[in-house]
C-alpha positions as a Markdown table, in Angstrom:
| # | Residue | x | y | z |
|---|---|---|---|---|
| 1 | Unk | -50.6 | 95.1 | -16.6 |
| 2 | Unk | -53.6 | 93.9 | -17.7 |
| 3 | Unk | -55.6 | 92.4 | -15.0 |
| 4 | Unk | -53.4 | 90.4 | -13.3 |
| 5 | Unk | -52.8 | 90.9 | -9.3 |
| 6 | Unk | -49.1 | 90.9 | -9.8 |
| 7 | Unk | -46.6 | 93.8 | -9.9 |
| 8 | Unk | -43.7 | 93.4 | -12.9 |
| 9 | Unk | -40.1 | 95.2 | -13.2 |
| 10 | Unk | -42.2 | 96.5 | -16.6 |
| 11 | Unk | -44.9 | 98.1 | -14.3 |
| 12 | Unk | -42.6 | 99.8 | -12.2 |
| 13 | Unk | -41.4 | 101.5 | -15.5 |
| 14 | Unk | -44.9 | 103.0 | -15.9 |
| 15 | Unk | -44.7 | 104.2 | -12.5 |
| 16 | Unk | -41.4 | 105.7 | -11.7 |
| 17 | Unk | -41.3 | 107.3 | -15.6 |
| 18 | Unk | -37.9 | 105.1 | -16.2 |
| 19 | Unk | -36.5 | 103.9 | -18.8 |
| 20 | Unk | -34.7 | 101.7 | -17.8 |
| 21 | Unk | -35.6 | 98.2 | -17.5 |
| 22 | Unk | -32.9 | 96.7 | -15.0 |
| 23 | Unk | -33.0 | 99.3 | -12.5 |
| 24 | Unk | -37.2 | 98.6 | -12.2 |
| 25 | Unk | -35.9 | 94.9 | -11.9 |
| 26 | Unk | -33.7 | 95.7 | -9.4 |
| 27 | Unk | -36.0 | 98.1 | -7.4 |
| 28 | Unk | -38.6 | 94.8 | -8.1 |
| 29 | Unk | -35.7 | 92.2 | -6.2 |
| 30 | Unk | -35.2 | 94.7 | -3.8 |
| 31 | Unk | -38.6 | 95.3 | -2.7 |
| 32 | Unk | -39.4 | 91.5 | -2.8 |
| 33 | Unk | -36.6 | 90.7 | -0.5 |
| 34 | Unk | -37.8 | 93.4 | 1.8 |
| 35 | Unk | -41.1 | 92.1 | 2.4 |
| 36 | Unk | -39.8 | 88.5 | 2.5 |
| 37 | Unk | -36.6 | 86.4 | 1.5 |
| 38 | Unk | -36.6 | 85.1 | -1.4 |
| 39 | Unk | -40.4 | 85.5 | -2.4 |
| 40 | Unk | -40.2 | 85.6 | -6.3 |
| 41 | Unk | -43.8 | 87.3 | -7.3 |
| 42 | Unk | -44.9 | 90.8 | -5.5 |
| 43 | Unk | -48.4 | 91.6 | -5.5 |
| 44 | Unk | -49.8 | 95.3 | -6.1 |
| 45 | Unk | -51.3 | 95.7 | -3.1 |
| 46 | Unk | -48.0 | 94.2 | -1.2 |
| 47 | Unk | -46.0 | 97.1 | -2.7 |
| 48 | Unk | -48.7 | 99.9 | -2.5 |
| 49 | Unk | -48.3 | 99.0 | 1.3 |
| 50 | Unk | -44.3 | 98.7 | 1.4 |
| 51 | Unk | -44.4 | 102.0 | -0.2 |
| 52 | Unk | -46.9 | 103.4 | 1.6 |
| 53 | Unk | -48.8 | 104.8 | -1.4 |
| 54 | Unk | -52.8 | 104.7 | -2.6 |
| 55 | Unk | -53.6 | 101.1 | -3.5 |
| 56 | Unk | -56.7 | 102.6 | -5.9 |
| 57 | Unk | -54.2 | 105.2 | -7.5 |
| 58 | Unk | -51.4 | 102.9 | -8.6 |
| 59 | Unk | -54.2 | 100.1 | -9.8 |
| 60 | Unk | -55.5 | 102.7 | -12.0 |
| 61 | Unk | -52.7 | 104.0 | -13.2 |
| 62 | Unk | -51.5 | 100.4 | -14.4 |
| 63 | Unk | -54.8 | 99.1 | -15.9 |
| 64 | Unk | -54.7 | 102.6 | -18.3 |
| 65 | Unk | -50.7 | 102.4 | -19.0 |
């Protein structure tokens, strides 16, 4: 990520430590559909509050990764 607003399967991989890519995607779909059918782009701060995890962490962690 590199200052963009929106979350990718590839940023997932940075935070979970995986490896693997289609697992992140999935987690990505999954996560999406939770918050709304069908949406197709999730937002940092949309899964920092789905996951219920420090918005200022995560956007940190992804604009040095």
């Amino acid at each position: 990520m590199k200052g963009g607003i929106f979350l990718t399967a590839k940023d997932l991989m940075i935070l979970t430590g995986s490896t693997n890519y289609n697992s992140c995607a999935n987690l990505h779909r999954a996560t999406r559909d939770s918050i709304a059918k069908g949406k197709r782009k999730l937002t940092v701060k949309e899964y920092c509050e789905y996951e219920k995890i420090d918005f200022d962490y995560i956007w940190k962690t992804l604009r040095e990764g």
